[in-house]
C-alpha positions in Angstrom: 0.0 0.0 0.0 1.0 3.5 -0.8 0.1 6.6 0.7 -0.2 10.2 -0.8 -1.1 13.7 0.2 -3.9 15.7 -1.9 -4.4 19.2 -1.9 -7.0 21.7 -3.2 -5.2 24.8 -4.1 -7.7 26.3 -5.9 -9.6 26.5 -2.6 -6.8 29.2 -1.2 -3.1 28.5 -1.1 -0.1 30.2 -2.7 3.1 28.2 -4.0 5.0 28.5 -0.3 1.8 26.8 1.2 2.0 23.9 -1.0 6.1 23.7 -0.9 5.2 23.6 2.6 2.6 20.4 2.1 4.6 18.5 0.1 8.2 19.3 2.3 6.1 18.2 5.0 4.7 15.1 3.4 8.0 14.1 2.0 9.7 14.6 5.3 7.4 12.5 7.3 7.3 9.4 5.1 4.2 9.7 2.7 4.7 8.5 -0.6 3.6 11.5 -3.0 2.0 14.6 -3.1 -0.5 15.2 -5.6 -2.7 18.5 -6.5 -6.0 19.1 -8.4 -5.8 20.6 -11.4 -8.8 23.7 -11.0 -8.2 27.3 -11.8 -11.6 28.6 -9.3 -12.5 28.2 -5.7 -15.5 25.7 -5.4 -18.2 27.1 -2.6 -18.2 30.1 -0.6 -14.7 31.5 1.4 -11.9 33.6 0.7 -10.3 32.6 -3.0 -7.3 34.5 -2.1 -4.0 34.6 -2.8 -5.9 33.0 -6.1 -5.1 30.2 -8.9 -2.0 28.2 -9.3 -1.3 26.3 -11.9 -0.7 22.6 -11.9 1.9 21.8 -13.9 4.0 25.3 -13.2 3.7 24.2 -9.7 4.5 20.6 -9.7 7.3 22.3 -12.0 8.9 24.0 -8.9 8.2 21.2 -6.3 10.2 18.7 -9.0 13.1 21.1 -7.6 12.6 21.3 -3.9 11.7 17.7 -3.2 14.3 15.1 -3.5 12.4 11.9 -3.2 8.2 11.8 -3.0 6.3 11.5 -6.1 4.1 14.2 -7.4 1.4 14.8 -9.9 -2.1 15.9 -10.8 -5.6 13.9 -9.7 -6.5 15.2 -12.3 -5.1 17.2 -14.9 -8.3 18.5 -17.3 -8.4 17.9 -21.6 -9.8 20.9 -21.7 -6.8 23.3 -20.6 -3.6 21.9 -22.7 -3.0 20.7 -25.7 -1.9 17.0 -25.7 1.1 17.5 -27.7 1.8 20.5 -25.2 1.3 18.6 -22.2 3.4 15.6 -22.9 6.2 17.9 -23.6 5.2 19.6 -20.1 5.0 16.5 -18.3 8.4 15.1 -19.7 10.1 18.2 -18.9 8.7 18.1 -15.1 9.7 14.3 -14.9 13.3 15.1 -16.1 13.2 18.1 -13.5 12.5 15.4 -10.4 14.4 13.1 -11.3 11.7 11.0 -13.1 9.2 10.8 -10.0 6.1 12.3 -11.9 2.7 10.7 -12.4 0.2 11.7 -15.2 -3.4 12.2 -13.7 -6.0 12.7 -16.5 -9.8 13.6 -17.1 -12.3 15.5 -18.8 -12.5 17.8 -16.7 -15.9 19.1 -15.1 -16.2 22.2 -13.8 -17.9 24.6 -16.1 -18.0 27.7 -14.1 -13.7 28.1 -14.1 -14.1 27.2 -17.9 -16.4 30.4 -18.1 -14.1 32.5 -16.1 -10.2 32.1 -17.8 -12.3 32.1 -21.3 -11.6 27.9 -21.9 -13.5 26.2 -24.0 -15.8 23.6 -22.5 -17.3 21.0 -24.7 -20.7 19.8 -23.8 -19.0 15.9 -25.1 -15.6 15.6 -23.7 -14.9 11.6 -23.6 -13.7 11.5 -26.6 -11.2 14.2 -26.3 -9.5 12.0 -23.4 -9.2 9.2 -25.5 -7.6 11.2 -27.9 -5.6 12.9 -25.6 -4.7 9.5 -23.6 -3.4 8.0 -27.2 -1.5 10.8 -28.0 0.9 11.5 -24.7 1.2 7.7 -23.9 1.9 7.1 -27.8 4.4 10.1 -27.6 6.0 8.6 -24.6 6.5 4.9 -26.2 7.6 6.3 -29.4 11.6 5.0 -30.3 13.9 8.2 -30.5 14.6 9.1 -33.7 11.0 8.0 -34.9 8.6 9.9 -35.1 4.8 10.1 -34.4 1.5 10.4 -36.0 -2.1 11.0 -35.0 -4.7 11.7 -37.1 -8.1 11.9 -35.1 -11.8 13.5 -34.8 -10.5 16.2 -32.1 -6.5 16.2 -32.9 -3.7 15.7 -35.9 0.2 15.4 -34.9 1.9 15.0 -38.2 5.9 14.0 -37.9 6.4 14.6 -34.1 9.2 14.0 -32.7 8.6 12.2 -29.4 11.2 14.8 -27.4 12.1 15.8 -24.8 12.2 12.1 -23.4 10.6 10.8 -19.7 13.1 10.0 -17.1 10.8 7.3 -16.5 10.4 4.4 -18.9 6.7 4.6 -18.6 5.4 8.0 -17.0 2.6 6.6 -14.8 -0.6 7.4 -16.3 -3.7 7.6 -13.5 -7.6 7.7 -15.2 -10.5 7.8 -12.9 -14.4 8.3 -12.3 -17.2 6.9 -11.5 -18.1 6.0 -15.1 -19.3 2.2 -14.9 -18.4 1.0 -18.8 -16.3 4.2 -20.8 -14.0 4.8 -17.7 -12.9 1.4 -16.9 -12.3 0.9 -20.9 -9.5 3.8 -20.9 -8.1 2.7 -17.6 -7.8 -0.8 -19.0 -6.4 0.5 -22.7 -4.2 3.5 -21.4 -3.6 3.4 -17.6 -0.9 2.6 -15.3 -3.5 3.0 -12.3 -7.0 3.4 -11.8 -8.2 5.4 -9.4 -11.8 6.1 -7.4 -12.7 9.3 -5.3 -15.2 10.1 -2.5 -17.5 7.1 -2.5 -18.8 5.2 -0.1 -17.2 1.4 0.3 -19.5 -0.6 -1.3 -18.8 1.6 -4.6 -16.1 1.2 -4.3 -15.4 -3.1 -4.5 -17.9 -2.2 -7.7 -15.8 -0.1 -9.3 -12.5 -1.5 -9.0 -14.4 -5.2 -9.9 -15.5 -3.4 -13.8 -11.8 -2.1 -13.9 -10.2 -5.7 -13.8 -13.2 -7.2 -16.0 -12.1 -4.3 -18.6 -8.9 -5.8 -18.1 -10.0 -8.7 -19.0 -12.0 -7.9 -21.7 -9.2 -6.7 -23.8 -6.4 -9.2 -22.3 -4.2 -7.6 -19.9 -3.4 -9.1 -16.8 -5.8 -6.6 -13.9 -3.0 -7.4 -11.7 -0.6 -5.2 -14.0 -3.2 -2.0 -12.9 -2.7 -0.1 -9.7 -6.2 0.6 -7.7 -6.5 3.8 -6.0 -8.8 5.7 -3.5 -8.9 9.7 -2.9 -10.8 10.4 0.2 -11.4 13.5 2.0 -9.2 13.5 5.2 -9.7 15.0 8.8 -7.0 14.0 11.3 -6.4 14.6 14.8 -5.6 13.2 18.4 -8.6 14.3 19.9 -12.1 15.4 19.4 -11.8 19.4 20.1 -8.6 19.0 17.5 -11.2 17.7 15.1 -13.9 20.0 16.0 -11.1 22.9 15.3 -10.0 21.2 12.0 -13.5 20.7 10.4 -14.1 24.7 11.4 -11.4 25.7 9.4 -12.8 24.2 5.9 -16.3 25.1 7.3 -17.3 21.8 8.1 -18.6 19.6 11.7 -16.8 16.6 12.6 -20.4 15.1 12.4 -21.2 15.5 8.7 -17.9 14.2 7.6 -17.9 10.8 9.5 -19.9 8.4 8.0 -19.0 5.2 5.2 -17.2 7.7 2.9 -14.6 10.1 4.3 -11.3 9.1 6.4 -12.2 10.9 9.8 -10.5 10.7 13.5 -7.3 9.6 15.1 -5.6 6.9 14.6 -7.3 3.7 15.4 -10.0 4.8 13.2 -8.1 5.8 10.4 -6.2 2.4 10.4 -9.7 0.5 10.2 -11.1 2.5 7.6 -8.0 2.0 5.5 -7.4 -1.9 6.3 -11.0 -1.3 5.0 -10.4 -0.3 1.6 -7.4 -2.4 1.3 -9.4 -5.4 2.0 -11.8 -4.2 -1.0 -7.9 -4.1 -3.4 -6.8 -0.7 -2.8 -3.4 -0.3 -3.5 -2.7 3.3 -2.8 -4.7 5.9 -0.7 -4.7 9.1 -1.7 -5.5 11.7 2.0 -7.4 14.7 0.4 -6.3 17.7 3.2 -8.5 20.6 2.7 -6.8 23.2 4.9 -3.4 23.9 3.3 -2.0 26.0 6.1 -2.2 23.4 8.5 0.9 21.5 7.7 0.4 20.3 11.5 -2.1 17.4 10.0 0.4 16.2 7.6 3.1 15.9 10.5 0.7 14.3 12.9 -0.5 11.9 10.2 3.1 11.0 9.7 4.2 10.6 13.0 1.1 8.7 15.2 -0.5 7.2 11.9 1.6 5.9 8.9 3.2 3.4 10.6 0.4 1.9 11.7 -0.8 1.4 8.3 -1.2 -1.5 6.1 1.8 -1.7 3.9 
């Protein structure tokens, strides 16, 4: 099992606070730190100091980290080119090191789409299949080849498949709740398929369609990660809860329940022996309140090694 840190920054952080997170969650043993890919604050609250972007910031985390992975659950079709992006994501791999992962989807919220003036296509499935074809297919192309596409939504003509990964295969993360078009591209494209913020029994469904996908078209399900992002409230105590939960304008009592990871540590050890049970193989800890780095260092030091590893 593998354990990662995800943040919200479109909810309020600057590029310190999240150097902070992911120092933090590098320093205390968790295995990545990954971001959302939004450019709005969702709900009511103080937006400031505003949007950061994704891959600019994973860009300067690549050089102040040393060892945790790092990527985007999920990166959007609907911002970047996928020529663009593979180029991007290459040249962040090369900056850490090769210790980048590939989170993609089709994005979702309309209202930021609105606001920055991005397009937002009523159909946008077939532009991650597209998109999905055309960064792995990049990726995998020999050097000195070179690489074609020539689709409904994109043409590469000639492409040279530069700069090159670090990585031999740049982990490649699709997810949703989608019970047959999802599980197909995670099957086809994916190097780990991941589920967020359902409750348990969704959970055993969905990963079961991912491996029949598998199946379907031959590969081994083994050979595809499983993954869980969860919304995260840690703490010792009950009044550290209580304060916690304030702070993203939530009660302690709305978040427990089958779906969310919520207490200290003997209950955040069931509910993840839990999901690992069900096949999980990585659990991603969605922390809502970037300036308390004190949840990441508590989680690391009275709850990680209690884990299932």
């Amino acid at each position: 099992m593998e354990y990662c840190v995800f943040t919200e920054p479109q909810q309020g952080a600057s590029y310190d606070d999240q150097l902070a997170f992911a120092q933090a969650a590098e320093r205390v043993g968790f295995d990545g730190c990954f971001r959302s890919d939004h450019y709005l604050r969702m709900g009511d609250g103080d937006p400031r100091p505003g949007p950061t972007d994704a891959w600019t910031t994973l860009a300067g985390l690549a050089r102040e980290t040393s060892h945790i992975r790092l990527g985007t659950l999920v990166s959007s079709v609907t911002y970047r080119q996928p020529g663009v992006l593979a180029i991007q994501v290459a040249q962040v791999d090369a900056m850490s090191g090769g210790r980048v992962e590939l989170g993609l989807g089709t994005g979702w919220f309309e209202r930021e789409h609105l606001a920055y003036g991005i397009p937002f296509p009523a159909k946008r499935f077939d532009l991650l299949e597209e998109q999905l074809a055309i960064v792995t297919g990049l990726w995998a192309t020999p050097e000195g080849e070179r690489f074609d596409f020539d689709g409904a939504h994109y043409r590469l003509a000639d492409a040279p498949p530069l700069p090159r990964p670090v990585q031999t295969r740049v982990p490649v993360i699709v997810g949703g709740g989608g019970p047959k078009r999802t599980p197909e591209l995670a099957a086809r494209y994916a190097t780990e398929f991941n589920i967020g913020f359902r409750p348990e029994h969704e959970i055993a469904e969905r990963f079961a369609g991912v491996r029949a996908a598998c199946e379907r078209i031959g590969r081994d399900p083994s050979t595809l990660k499983l993954s869980v992002a969860l919304t995260t409230l840690a703490a010792p105590t009950e009044g550290e809860l209580d304060r916690r939960a304030a702070r993203i304008g939530r009660t302690v009592d709305e978040m427990r329940g089958d779906v969310n990871i919520v207490g200290a540590r003997a209950e955040i050890v069931a509910k993840v022996e839990r999901l690992a049970e069900l096949g999980a193989d990585r659990v991603y800890l969605q922390l809502l309140d970037l300036q308390d780095v004190e949840q990441v260092e508590y989680l690391g030091a009275d709850v990680l090694a209690h884990l299932p590893r």
